[in-house]
N, C-alpha and C positions, 0 to 999 in steps of 0.2 A: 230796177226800172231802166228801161232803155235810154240812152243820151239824145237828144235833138240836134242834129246838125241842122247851120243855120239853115242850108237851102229846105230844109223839110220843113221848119220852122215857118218861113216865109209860105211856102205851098201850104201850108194848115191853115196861116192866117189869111191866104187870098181867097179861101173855101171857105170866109167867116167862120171856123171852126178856131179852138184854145186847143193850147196845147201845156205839154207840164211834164220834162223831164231830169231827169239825171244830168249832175256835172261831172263828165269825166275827164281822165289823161286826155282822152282825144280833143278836147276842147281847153291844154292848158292854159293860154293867154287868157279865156274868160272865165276859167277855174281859180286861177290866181289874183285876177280881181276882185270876184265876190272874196274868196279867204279874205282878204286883206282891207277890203272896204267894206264888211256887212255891216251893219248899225241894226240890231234887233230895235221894231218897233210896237210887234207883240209877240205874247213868249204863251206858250201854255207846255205844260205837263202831265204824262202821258204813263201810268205803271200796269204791267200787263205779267201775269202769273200763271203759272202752267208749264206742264212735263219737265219737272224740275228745274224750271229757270223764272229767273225775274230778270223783266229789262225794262228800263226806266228811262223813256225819251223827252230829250226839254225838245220844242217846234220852234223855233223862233222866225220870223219872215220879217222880209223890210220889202217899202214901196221905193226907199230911195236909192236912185241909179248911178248917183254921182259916182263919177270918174268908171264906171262899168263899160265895158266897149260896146259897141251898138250889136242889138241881137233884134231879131225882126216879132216885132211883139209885145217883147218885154214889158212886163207890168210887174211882178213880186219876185222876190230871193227868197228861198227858204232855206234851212239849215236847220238838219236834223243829229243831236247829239245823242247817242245811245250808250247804257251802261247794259251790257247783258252776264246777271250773274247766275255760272249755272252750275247747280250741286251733284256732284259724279263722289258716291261712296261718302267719305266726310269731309270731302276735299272739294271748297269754292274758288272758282276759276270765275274771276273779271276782264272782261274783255270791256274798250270801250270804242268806240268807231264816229267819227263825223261826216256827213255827207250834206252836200249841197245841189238844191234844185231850183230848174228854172222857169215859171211859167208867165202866161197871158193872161192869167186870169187874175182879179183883185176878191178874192176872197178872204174870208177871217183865218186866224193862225186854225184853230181847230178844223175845219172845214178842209182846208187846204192837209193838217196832217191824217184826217182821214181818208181822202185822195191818196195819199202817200202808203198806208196801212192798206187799202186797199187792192193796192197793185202787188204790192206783196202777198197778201192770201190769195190770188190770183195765181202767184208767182210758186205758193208753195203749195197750195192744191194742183195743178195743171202741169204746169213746167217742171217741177221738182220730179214728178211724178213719174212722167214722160221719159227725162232724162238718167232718174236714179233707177227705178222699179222697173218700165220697159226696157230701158236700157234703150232708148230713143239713138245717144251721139255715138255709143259705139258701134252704132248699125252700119253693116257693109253697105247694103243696100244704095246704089246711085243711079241707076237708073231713075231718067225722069218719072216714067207712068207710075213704078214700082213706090216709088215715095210717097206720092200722096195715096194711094193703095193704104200703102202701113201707116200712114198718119190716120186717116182714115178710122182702120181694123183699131188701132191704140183707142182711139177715142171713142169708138165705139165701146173696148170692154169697157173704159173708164165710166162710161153712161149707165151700163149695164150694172156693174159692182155697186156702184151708186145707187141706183132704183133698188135693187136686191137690199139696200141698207147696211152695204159695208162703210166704216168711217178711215178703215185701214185699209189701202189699195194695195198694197205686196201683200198681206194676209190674204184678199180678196184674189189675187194672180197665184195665189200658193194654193189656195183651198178649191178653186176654178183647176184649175191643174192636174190636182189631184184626186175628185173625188166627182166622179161620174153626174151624180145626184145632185150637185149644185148648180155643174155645170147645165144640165137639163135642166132645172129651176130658172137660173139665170135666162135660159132663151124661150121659158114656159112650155117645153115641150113635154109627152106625156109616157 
């Protein structure tokens, strides 16, 4: 999830629009506040199983600001702890990771970590996608028109592989690729 600089932050709320990001490095003086001052005021618990991992997140969110530095907005801290453990042959690898977010909105803890979970399948449907399987960042391509040209063409197979009922998109770019007859399927031609 992308971080909120304040001035963005501020332009969301002047657009009566909420906003709900990531705390990062870029923002250490308000990153190191929440660390140090969060006070969980509800906690929920979150286990999630598949392709050989379990990851197991507490939400915990707080209303209260004290001593937080001024952010334009501000209403909830969230603070998401994850344990992801993932089985490779007989061998479990735990990883565990903390993140903290910032938003406008006074929602409940659950509410607020679906928001969260949300952006992430967002994050590993589309963008993962884009990035690993088209191979979106190592594209030479800079030319301005030429960009969204191939932003464009990317999302378009992506739509295509989709509708066709693939759930694997590099499968779908491998099998599109390679074999005539799908690829004619795919654009319903005869």
């Amino acid at each position: 999830m992308p971080s909120v600089p304040k001035k963005t932050a501020q332009t969301i709320i002047d657009s009566g629009n909420d906003y709900l990001g990531a705390l990062k490095g870029n923002q250490s003086r308000l990153l190191a506040a929440v660390q140090a001052k969060f006070q969980a005021q509800e906690t929920i618990f979150q286990i999630d199983k598949g392709h050989g991992r379990i990851e197991k997140r507490t939400v915990s969110i707080s209303h209260d600001l004290t001593g937080i530095p001024d952010f334009p907005g501000l209403q909830t801290l969230i603070r998401v702890e994850s344990e992801r453990a993932v089985h490779r042959a007989s061998i479990i690898e735990v990883s565990t990771e903390t993140r903290y977010y910032v938003t406008s909105l006074t929602e409940t803890a659950r509410r607020l970590a679906d928001r969260v979970r949300g952006y992430w399948g967002v994050e590993n449907k589309v963008h993962y996608v884009r990035d690993v399987t088209q191979g979106e960042d190592a594209s030479r391509i800079r030319t301005n028109g030429l960009v969204q040209c191939w932003a464009i063409a990317r999302n378009f197979a992506l739509n295509l592989y989709r509708d066709y009922g693939f759930q694997n998109m590099a499968q779908a770019q491998r099998l599109a690729g390679f074999n005539f007859n799908i690829l004619k399927d795919l654009f319903r031609m005869k």
